[in-house]
N, C-alpha and C positions, 0 to 999 in steps of 0.2 A: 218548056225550057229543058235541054238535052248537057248544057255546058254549064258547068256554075260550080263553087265551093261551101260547101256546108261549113259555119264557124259556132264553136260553140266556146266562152271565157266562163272560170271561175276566178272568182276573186277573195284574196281573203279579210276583208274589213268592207264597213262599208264606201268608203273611196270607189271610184267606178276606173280608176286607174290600177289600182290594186290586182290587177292579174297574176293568178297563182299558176293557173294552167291552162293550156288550151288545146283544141283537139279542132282538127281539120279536115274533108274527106272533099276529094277533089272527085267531079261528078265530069264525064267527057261521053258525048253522045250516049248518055242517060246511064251508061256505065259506070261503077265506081273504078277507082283508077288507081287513086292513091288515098291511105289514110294513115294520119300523122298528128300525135301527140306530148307534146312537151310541156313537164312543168317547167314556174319561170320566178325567177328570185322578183319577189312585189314589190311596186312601191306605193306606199308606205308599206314598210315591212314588218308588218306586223297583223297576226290574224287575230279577228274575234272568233266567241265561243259560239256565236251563230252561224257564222260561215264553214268553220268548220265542224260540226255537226252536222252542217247539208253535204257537203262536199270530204270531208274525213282527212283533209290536206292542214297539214300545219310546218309552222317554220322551219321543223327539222328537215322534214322533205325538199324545203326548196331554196334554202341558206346556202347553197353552192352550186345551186342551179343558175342559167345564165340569164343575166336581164334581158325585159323584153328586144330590145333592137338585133341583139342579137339572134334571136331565134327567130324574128320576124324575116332579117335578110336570110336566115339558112331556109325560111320558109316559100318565100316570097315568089320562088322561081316555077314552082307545083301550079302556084295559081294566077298568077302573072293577066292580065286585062279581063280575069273572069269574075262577074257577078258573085257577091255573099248572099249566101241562105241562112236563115236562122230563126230558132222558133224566139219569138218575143226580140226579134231584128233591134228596137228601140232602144235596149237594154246593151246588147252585142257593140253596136256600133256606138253607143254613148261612150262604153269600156276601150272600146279601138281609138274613140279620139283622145279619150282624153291621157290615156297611156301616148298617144301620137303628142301632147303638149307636152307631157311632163317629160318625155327626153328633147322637148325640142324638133322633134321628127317633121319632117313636111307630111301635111296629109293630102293624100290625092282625095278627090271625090268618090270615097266607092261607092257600089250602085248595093244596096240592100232590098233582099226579099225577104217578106215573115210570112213561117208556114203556121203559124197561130194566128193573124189575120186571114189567111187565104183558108185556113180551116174551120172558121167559123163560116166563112160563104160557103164553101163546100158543102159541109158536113150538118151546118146550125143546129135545131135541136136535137139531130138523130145521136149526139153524144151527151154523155151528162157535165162536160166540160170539153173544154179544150187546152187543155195540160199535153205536155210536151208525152208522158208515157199513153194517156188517153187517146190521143192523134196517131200515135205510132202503134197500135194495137190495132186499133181501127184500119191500117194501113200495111196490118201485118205483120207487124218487127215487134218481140218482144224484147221493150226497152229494160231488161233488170237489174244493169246499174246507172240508173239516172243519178243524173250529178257529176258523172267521170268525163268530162268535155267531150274527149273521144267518142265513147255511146253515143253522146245526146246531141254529139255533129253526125255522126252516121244515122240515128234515127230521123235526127232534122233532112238528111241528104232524102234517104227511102220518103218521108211524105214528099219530099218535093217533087221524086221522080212520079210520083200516084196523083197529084192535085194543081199542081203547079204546070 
């Protein structure tokens, strides 16, 4: 696969609508092209103390940031009829839809790939997991800040461009 988008959501609660931020890296004949990160006012707005812990995002950050639709149509033109990557895809696109309900949004069908399903065939026991930084080392990208959508949509894109 030469053309695709790497998407990576953080959220802050556990709501799977809850998107704080996201990070995108548009992948064109195996090149990266473009890579774009925005945080995004959540809804529900409001974070737990677990998420952000993983993530280091809290309300101050994003209480005058723009809600998702909007960011989605400033987004939307980079990656327009192209395939999503993502490690743990199940999770991504759970977050995609249901942020797509909660404003009412039409969802299209997009097509998802997971580089954490494709790297267990890959790779199976030659790694002692398959965690998003474990895959990506293995793959050559020292992922060191996992959790920052941006990183871990670019580390997602590099194993896609290596296995996928």
């Amino acid at each position: 696969m030469k053309d695709f988008v790497a998407i990576d959501f953080e959220t802050a609660n556990n709501s799977p609508s809850s998107i704080c931020s996201l990070g995108i890296v548009v992948v064109r004949n195996g090149v990266i092209t473009a890579r774009e990160y925005r945080k995004v006012r959540p809804v529900p707005n409001f974070y737990n103390y677990h998420n952000t812990r993983v993530h280091g995002l809290t309300r101050r950050d994003t209480d005058y940031s723009l809600g998702f639709p909007m960011v989605w149509r400033e987004l939307q033109p980079l990656f327009a009829g192209l395939p999503f990557v993502a490690h743990n895809a199940p999770f991504e696109e759970r977050c995609l839809r249901a942020v797509h309900e909660v404003y009412n949004m039409p969802y299209p069908e997009y097509t998802f790939h997971c580089t954490c399903r494709c790297a267990r065939k890959h790779f199976g026991n030659a790694l002692p997991n398959h965690r998003l930084p474990t895959v990506s080392a293995a793959c050559g990208y020292d992922l060191t800040t996992h959790h920052h959508a941006l990183a871990d949509a670019e580390a997602c894109a590099i194993i896609a461009t290596k296995i996928l």
